[in-house]
N, C-alpha and C positions, 0 to 999 in steps of 0.2 A: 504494500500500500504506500502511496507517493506523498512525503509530508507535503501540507497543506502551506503554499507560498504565499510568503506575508506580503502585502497589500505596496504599494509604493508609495512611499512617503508624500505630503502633499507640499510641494514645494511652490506657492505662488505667486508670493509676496504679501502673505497675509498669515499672521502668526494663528495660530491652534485656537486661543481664547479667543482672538476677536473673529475668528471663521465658526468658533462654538456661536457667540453671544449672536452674529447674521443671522446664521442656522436657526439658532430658536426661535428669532423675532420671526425670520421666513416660516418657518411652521405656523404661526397664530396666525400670520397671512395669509397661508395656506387656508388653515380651519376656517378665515370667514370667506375665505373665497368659495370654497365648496359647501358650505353653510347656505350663503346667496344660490350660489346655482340651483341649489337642491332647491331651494324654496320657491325661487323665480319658474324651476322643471314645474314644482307641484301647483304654480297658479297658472302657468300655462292651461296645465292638465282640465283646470277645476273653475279655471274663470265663468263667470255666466252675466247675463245682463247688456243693457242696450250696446255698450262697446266689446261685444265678446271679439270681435272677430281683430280689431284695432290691437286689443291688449295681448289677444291668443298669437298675431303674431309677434309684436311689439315684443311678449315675453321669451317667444322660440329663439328671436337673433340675440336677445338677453345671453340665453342658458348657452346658446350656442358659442358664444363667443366667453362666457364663463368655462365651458369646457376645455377651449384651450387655454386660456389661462392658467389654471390650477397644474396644467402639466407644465408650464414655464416657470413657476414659482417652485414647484416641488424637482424641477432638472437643476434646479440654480442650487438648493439645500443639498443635493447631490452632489454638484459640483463643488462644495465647500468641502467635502468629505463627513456628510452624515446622513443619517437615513430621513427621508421623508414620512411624516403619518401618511398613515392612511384608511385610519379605522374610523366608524360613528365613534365611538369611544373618545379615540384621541382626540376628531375633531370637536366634541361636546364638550370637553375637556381645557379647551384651546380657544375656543370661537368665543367672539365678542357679543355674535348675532344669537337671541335668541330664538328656537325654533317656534311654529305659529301653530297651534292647535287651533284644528275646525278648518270650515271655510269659509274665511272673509268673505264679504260683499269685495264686490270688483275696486273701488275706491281706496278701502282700504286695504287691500293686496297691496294697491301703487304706493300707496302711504308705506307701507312697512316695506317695501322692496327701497323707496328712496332711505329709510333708516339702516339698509343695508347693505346700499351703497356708500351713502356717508359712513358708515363704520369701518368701511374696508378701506375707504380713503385716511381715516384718523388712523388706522393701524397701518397702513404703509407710509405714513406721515413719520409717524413713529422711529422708524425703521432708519430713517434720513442719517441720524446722528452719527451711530453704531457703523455703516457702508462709509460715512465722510472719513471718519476717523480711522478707517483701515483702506483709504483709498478703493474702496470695494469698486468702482465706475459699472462692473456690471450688474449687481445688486444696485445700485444706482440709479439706474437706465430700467430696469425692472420697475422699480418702485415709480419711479416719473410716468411712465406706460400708464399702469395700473391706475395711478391718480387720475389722469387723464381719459381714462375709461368710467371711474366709477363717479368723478367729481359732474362730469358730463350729463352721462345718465340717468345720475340723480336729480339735474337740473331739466334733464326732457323729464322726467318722471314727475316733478314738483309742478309744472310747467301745466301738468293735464288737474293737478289739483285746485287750481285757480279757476 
């Protein structure tokens, strides 16, 4: 049996602790990124009312675009040299965003999908300090993305609430 070959050192210009401390912040990013998705799939799924067909697909290019997401956030955690969650568990654990028991009327789906996007924005907001301070630029560029995604759509989201 062939000993098991140790892993090669992670040499990037980012010391151990502050590629830990990324790591972790990227996880809770993770967990509200796929928190949202989930939530955004489940009002897709379950919308009803005079704007079904507006928000059924409004929320489709939502999740859809949540979808990849969550894989760029958890390849970046990978890339730092640690493992990505990947459980309900972890993510419940992890997540800012509370889950939504029942089914909202259509108004307040939007309502709580815009507090779900401003959440994922305050948590990748967060994350700024920790990437500047270890010259992280692509944790960096991730985080700017992401802003730029969820600061947006919260703003078309709030937008149908007026």
């Amino acid at each position: 049996m062939a000993k098991k070959e140790k892993a090669a050192k992670i040499d990037i210009g980012i010391e151990k602790n502050q590629r830990k401390g990324i790591a972790d912040g990227l996880s809770r990013l993770l967990a509200d990124e796929y928190t949202l998705y989930l939530k955004t799939h489940n009002f897709h799924w379950n919308v009803t009312g005079p704007m079904f067909n507006t928000l059924h697909l409004m929320f489709e290019t939502h999740y859809t675009e949540a979808a990849l997401a969550v894989d760029l956030v958890a390849e970046r955690i990978r890339a730092l040299g640690f493992p990505a969650p990947g459980t309900y568990k972890q993510y419940a654990a992890l997540s800012s965003i509370e889950e939504t028991d029942g089914q909202p009327e259509a108004m307040e789906m939007v309502r709580l999908l815009v507090k779900g996007h401003e959440a994922c924005a305050r948590t990748a907001r967060s994350l700024f300090p920790l990437a500047d301070s270890a010259n992280d630029e692509p944790t960096a560029d991730l985080l700017t993305q992401r802003l730029q995604v969820h600061e947006k759509t919260a703003w078309m989201l709030r937008s149908l609430l007026e």
